[in-house]
C-alpha positions as CSV (number, residue, x, y, z in Angstrom):
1,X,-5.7,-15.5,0.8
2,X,-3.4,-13.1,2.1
3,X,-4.0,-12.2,6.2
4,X,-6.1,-8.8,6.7
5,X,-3.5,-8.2,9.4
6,X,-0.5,-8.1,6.8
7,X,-2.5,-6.6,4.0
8,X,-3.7,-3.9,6.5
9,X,-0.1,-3.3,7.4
10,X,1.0,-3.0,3.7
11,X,-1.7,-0.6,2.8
12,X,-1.2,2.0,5.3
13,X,2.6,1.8,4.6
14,X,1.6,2.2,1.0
15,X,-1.3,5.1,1.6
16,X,-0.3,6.9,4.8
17,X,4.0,6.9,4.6
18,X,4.6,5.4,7.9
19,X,7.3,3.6,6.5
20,X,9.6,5.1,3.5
21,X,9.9,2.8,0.7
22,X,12.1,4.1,-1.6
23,X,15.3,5.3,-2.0
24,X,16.5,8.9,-1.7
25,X,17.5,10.6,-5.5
26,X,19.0,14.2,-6.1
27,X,15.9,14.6,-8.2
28,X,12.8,13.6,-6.4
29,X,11.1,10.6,-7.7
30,X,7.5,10.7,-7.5
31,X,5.7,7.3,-6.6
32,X,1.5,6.8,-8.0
33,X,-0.6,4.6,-6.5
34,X,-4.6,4.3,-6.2
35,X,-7.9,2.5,-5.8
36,X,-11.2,2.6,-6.7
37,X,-14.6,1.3,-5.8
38,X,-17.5,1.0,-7.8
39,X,-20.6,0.5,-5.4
40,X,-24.1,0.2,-5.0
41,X,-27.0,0.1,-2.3
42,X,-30.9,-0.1,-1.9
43,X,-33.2,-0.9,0.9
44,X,-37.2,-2.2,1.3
45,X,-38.1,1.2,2.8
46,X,-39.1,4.4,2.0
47,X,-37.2,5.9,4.5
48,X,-33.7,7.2,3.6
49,X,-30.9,5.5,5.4
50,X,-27.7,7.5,6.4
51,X,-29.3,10.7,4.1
52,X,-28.7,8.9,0.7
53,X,-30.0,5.2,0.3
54,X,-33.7,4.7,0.0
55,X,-36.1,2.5,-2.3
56,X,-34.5,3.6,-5.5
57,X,-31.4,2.8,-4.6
58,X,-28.1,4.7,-3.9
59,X,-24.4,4.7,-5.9
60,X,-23.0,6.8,-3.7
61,X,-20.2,4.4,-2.8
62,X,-18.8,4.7,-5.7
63,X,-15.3,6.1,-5.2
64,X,-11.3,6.6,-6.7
65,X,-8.4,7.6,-5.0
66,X,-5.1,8.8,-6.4
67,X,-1.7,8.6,-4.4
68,X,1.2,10.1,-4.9
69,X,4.3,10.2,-2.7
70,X,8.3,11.1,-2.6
71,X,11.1,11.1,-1.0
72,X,12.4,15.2,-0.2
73,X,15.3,13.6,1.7
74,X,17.0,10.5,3.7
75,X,15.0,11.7,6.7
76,X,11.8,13.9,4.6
77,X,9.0,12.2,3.0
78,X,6.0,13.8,1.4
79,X,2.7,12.1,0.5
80,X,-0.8,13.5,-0.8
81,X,-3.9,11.5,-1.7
82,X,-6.6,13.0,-3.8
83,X,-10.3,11.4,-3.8
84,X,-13.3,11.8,-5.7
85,X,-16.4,10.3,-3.6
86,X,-20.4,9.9,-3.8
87,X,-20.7,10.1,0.2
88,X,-18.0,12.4,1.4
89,X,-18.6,15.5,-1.5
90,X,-20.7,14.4,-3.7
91,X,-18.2,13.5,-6.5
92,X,-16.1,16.7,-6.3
93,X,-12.4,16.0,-6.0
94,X,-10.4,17.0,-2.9
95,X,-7.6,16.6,-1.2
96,X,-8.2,13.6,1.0
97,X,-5.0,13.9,3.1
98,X,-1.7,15.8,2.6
99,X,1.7,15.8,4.9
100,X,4.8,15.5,5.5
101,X,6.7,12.7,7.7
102,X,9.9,13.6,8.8
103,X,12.1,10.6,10.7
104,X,13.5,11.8,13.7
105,X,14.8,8.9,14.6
106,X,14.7,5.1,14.1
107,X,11.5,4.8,16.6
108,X,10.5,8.5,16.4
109,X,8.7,10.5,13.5
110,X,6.9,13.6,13.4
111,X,4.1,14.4,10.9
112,X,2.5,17.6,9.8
113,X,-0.5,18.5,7.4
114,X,-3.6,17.3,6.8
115,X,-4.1,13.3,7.7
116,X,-6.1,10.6,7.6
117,X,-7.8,9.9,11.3
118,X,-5.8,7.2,13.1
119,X,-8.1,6.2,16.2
120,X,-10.4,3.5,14.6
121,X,-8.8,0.2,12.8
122,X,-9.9,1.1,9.6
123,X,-10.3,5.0,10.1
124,X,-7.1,5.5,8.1
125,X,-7.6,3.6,4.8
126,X,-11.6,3.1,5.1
127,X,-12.2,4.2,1.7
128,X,-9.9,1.5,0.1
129,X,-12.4,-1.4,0.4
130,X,-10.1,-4.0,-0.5
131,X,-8.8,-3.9,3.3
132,X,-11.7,-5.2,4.9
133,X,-14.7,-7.4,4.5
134,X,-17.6,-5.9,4.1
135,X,-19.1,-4.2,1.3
136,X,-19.7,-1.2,4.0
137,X,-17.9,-0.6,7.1
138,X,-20.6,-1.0,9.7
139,X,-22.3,2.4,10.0
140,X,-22.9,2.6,13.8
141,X,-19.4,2.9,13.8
142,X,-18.1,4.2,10.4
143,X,-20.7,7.1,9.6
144,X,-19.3,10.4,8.6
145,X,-22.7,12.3,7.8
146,X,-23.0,13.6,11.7
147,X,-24.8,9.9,12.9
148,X,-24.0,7.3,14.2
149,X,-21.1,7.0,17.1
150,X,-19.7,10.8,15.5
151,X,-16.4,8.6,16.5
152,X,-14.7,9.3,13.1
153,X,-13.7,12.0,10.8
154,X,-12.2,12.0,7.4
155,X,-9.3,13.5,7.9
156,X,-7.4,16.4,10.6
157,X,-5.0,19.0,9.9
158,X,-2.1,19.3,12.4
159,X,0.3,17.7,13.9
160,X,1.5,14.4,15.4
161,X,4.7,12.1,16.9
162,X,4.7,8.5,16.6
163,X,6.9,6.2,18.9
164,X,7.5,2.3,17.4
165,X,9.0,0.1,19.6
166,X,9.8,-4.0,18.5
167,X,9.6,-5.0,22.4
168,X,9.8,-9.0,21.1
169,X,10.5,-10.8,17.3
170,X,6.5,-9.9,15.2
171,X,5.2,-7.8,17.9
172,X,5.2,-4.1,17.3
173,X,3.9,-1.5,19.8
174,X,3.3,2.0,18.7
175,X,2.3,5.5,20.0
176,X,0.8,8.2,18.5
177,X,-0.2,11.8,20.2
178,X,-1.8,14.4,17.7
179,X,-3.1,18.0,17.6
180,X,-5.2,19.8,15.8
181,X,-8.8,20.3,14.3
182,X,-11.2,18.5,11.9
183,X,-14.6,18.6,10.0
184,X,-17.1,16.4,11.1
185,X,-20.9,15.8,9.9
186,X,-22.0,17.7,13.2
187,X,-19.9,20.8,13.0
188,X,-15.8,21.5,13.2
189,X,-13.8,20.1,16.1
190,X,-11.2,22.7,17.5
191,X,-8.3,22.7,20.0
192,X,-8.1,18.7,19.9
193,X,-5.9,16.2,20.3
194,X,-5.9,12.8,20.5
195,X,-3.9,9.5,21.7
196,X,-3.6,5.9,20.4
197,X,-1.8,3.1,21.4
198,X,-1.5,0.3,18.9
199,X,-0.5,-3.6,19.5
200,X,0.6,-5.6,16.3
201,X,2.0,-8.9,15.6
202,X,1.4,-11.0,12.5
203,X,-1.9,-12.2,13.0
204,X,-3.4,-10.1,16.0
205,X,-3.7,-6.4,16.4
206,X,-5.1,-4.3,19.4
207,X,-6.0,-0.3,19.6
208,X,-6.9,1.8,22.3
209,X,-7.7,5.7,21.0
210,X,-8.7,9.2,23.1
211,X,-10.0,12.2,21.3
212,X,-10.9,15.3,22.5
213,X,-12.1,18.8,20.7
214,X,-14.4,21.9,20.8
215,X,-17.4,21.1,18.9
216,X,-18.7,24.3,16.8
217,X,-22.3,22.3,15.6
218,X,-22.5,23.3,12.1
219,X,-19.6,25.5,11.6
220,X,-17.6,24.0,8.4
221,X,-19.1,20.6,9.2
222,X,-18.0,17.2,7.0
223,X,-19.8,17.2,3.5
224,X,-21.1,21.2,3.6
225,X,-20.8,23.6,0.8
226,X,-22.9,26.7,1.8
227,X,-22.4,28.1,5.5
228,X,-26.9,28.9,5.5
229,X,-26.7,24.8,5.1
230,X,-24.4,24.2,7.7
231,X,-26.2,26.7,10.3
232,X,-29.3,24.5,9.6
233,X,-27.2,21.0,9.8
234,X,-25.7,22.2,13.1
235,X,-29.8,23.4,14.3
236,X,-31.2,20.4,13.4
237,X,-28.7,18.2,14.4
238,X,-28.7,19.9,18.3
239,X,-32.3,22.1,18.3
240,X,-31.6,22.4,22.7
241,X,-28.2,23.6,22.3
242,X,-28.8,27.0,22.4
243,X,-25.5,28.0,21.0
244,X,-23.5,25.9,23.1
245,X,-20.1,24.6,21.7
246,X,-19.4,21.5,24.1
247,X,-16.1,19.4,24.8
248,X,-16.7,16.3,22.8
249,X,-15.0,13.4,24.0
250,X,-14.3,9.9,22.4
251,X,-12.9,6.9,23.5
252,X,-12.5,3.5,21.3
253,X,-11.0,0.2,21.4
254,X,-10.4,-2.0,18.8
255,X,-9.4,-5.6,18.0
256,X,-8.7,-7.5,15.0
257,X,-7.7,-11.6,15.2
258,X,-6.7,-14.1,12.4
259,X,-5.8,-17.1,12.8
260,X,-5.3,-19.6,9.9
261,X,-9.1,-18.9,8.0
262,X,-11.0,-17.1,11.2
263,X,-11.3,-13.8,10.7
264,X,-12.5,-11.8,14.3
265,X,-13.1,-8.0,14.2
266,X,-14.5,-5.7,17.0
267,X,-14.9,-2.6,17.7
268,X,-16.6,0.0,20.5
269,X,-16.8,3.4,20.9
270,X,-17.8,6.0,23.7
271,X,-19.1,9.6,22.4
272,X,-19.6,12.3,24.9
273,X,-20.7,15.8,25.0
274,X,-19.9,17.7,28.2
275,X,-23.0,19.5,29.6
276,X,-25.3,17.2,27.7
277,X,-25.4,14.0,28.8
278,X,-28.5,12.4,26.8
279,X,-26.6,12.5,23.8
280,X,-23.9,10.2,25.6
281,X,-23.5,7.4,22.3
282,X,-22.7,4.5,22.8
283,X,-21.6,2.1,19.5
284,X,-19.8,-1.1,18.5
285,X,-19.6,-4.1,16.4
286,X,-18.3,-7.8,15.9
287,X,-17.9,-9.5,12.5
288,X,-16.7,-13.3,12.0
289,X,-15.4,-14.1,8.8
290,X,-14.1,-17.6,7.7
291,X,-12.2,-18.1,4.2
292,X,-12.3,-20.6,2.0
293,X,-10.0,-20.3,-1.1
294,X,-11.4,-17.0,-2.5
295,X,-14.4,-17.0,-0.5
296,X,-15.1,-14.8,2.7
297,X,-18.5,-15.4,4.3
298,X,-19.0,-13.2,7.1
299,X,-21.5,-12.4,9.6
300,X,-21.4,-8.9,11.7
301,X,-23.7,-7.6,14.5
302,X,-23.8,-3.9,15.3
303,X,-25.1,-1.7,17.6
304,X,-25.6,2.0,18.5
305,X,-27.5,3.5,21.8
306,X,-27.4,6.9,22.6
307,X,-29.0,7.6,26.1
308,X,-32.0,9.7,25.0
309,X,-33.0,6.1,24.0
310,X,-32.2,6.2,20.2
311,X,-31.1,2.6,19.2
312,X,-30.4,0.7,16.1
313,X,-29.8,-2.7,16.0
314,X,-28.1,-4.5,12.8
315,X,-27.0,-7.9,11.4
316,X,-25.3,-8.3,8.4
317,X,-24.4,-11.4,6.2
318,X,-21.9,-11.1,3.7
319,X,-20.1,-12.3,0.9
320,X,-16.4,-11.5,-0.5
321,X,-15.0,-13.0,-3.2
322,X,-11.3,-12.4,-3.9
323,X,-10.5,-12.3,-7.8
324,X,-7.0,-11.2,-7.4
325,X,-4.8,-9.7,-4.1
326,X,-6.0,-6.5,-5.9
327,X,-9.4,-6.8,-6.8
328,X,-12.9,-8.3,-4.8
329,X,-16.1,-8.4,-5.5
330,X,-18.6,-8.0,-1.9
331,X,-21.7,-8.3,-1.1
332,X,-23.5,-7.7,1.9
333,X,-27.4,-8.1,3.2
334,X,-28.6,-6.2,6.5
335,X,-31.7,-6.3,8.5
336,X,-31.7,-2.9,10.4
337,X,-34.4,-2.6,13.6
338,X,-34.6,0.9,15.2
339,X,-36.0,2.4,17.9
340,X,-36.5,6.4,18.0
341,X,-35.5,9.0,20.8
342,X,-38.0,9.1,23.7
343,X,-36.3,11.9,25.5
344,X,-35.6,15.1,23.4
345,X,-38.1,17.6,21.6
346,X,-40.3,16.6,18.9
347,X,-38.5,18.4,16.3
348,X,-35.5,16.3,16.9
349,X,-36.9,13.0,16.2
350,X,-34.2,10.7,14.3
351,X,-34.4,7.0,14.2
352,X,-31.1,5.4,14.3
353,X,-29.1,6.0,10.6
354,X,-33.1,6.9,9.3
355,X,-32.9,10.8,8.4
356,X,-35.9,10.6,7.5
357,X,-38.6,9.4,10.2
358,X,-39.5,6.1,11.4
359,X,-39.3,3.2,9.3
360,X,-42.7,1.6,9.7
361,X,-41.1,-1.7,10.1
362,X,-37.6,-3.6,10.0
363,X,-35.7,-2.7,7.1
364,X,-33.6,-4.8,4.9
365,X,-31.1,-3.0,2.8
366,X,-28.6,-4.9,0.1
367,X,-24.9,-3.6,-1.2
368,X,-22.5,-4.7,-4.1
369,X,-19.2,-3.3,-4.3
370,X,-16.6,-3.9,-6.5
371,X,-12.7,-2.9,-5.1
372,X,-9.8,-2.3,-7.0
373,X,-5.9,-1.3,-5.9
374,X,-3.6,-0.5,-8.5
């Protein structure tokens, strides 16, 4: 089995253009890539989880993504990426990420559109499941519905410079500063910008990210269609506001280990809302995996506490089988214990990832996913 590290490294070259790879032609030649994952999930509870998987069952995971990328000029590259998704817009095909990358330098590039969010380890590729091992991200962590951390968005439109530097033989240190805005599950994040600082060698890699925006709670938030809905989103999501359009602040750090078969991911992140310091979130995870031939067992424990005393607790036990560098077949098994908020108003009751009250008890929830990169 190929290492996550290196397989990481080839995708976001591959998906995001951080490194040309192709030659420069008088007439453009236009590169197509893609992926696709077919998905499934159900739970023991009545209760929806994360707004979309109950009892009956969920196939919103289900998702394909088309690339396509060229080369304007030895020092211009364009790339856009179009995705069809159950979770992010319910099916309807948008454009996932579009910009350009010009090299300024050998260490130096600019970038300029709309891209993919680089703070998290997986925030830029997430939806290509073939890059890590789960059958779903951990959701403390990786929830875009307005839940969770609120540590990652889809995708921001602006702009950003990234420094490389090869300070020793496989170790590659990077920089990235960004500007701009972005769409989130709770509302639209203006005037931010962001910093990440990124450690790599060939079988270890290290991330430290800052992120900082105006939050506008239910103004063009992740997922809406109709502004009445996103009005109500933004209400229900912060009934005490009052109208208030805080500084949201996000820190994360990241670290992802392989050596020989041992897989070792973690992650932690730090939301806060200036002025409103019960909804200070805390979130994180760890996941060890082990491979053997084409088999990836895995166990992850995750967590997520905000301050008003909302808590979830989950462990998951997975299962990834490897058919081909290109395609795997995972499945994953969670038992999720939550506690509600104690603190807030009683119209503002959520229970962890639950959107829709309590569960009653412990709830186990169960998802297959077959991933394909082509």
């Amino acid at each position: 089995m190929k290492k996550l590290v290196r397989y990481s490294r080839s995708i976001s070259v591959i998906m995001m253009l951080l490194v040309p790879c192709f030659g420069y032609a008088a007439t453009p030649e236009i590169k197509w890539s893609g992926f696709a994952t077919l998905g499934t999930s159900f739970t023991n509870s009545e209760t929806t989880y994360i707004d979309q998987v109950d009892r009956d069952g969920s196939y919103l995971d289900t998702r394909l993504g088309l690339n396509l990328s060229t080369r304007l000029s030895s020092k211009l590259t364009l790339g856009a990426q179009i995705l069809t998704a159950g979770r992010e817009n319910e099916f309807d095909a948008h454009a996932d990420w579009v910009f350009a990358r010009y090299t300024a330098t050998n260490n130096i590039s600019l970038l300029f559109g709309k891209m993919k969010y680089p703070n998290l380890l997986f925030s830029e590729f997430y939806d290509v499941g073939n890059v890590y091992p789960w059958a779903r991200a951990p959701q403390e962590v990786y929830n875009l519905e307005g839940g969770g951390a609120n540590a990652l968005y889809e995708a921001m439109q602006g702009g950003s410079v990234i420094s490389t530097f090869e300070p020793a033989d496989d170790v590659e240190l990077s920089f990235q500063a960004y500007f701009g805005s972005a769409d989130s599950g709770l509302g639209e994040i203006n005037k931010m910008f962001g910093l990440v600082a990124n450690l790599q060698t060939e079988s270890m890699q290290f991330k430290l990210g800052f992120n900082r925006g105006t939050l506008i709670p239910g103004a063009g938030g992740h997922g809406a269609e109709e502004e009445e809905e996103e009005e109500e989103e933004g209400a229900e999501a912060f009934p005490d506001w009052d109208g208030a359009t805080p500084e949201k602040n996000v820190l994360s750090a990241s670290m992802m280990i392989e050596e020989g078969n041992l897989l070792v991911l973690a992650e932690y992140t730090n939301t806060q809302f200036d002025g409103f310091d019960d909804y200070e979130i805390a979130a994180g995870y760890a996941t060890i995996g082990y491979s053997v031939d084409k088999l990836m067992p895995s166990i992850t424990v995750a967590k997520l506490k905000r301050e008003d005393g909302l808590e979830q607790v989950s462990t998951t036990v997975g299962l990834r089988y490897a058919m081909s560098s290109m395609v795997s077949v995972k499945f994953d098994v969670s038992r999720i214990v939550v506690e509600p908020a104690t603190e807030l108003a009683d119209d503002h009751d959520p229970a962890g990832l639950f959107f829709g009250g309590t569960p009653e008890k412990d709830v186990l929830m169960g998802t297959f996913t077959l991933g394909v990169a082509f």
